[in-house]
N, C-alpha and C positions, 0 to 999 in steps of 0.2 A: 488217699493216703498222703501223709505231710513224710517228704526228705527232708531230713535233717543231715546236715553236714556237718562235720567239726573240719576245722581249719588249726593245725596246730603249726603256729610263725617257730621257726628258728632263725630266718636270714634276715629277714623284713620286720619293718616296724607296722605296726597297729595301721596308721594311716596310709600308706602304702598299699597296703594288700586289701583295707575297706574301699580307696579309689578303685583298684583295677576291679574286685568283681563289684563296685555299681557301676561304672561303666557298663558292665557285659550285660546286668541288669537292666538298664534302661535299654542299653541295644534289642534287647528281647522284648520291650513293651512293657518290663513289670515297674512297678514301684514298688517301693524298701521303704522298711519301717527299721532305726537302729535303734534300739534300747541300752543304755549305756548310764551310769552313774556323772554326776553333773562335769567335776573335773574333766573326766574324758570328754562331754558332749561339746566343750568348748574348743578341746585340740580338735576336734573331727571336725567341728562347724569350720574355724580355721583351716585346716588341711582341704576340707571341700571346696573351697573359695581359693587358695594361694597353689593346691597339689601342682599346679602346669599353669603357665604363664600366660596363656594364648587360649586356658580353659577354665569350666567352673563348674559344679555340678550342682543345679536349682535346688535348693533344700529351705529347711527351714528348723528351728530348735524350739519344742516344748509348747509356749501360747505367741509366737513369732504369727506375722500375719503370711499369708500366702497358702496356708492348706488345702485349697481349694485348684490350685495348677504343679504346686511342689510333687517332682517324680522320687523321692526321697525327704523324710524326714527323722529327727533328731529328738527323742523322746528320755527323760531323767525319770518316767512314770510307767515303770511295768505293765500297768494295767490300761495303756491310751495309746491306741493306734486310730491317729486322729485323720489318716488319708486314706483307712480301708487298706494299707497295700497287704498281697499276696507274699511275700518276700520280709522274714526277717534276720535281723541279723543282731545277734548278741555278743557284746563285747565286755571281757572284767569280770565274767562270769553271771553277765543278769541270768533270770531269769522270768519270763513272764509266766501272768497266771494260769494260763493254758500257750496251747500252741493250735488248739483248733483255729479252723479257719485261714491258717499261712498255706499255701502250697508250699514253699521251701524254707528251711532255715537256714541260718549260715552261724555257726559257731565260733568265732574263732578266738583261738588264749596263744599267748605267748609261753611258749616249752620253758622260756628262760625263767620262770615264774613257778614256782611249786606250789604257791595259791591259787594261779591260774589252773595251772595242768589238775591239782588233785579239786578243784568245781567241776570242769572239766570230766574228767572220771566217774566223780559222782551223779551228772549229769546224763553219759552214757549207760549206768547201771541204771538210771533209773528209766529214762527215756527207751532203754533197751526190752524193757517188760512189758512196752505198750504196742498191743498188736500192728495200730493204727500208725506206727512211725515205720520210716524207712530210715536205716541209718549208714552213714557214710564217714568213713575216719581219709583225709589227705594232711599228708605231712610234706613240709619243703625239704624239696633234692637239692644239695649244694650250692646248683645253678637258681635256687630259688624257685623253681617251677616246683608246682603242685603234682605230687604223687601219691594215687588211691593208694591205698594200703587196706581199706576193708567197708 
């Protein structure tokens, strides 16, 4: 069974909150596949590289060389998860052609965003009809910490 999480931001920005859980990702052993429309792919490549001064996180974007050690990569193509990871995460509202195959997803839209939020929705009605999914809604507590709500 694939978890699906939605991540819905009100405190935090996009880049922010994709460092802190790969971090926790790689701490776990997995590697992450992001799916993301090209714009974004270049703020995240960016933010992976500069998030922390003293850090970086191994990645790579689209036909970038490295696929073969990257614990994280960076994909503008729905349909190409070119590192095999277990771990996806969609941002802007992708969606990929299936989700077989992922053990987790990670969803996350910005609330401030009413094209985020209502893909988002439509996402949940739909992903919510399949046996095969586990689904999980956390929303940010004031302090910005993630609280399950469902």
């Amino acid at each position: 069974m694939t978890q699906v999480d939605f991540y819905h931001l009100t405190h935090s920005d996009l880049e922010t909150a994709v460092v802190v859980l790969l971090k926790k990702t790689i701490a776990a052993g997995k590697t992450a596949l992001i799916l993301c429309p090209k714009p974004a792919a270049t703020s995240l490549d960016e933010a992976l590289w500069t998030y922390e001064a003293e850090s970086w996180i191994p990645h790579g974007v689209d036909e970038a060389e490295g696929i073969e050690v990257a614990p994280v990569w960076i994909s503008t193509d729905p349909a190409l998860n070119p590192i095999n990871a277990p771990f996806l995460f969609l941002v802007h509202g992708q969606t990929p052609p299936s989700l077989e195959g992922f053990e987790r997803v990670f969803n996350l839209f910005d609330g401030r965003s009413e094209t985020q939020t209502t893909a988002a929705r439509a996402q949940w009605k739909k992903w919510g009809k399949n046996s095969s999914l586990l689904l999980g809604y956390y929303a940010q507590a004031d302090d910005g910490r993630w609280q399950k709500n469902a």
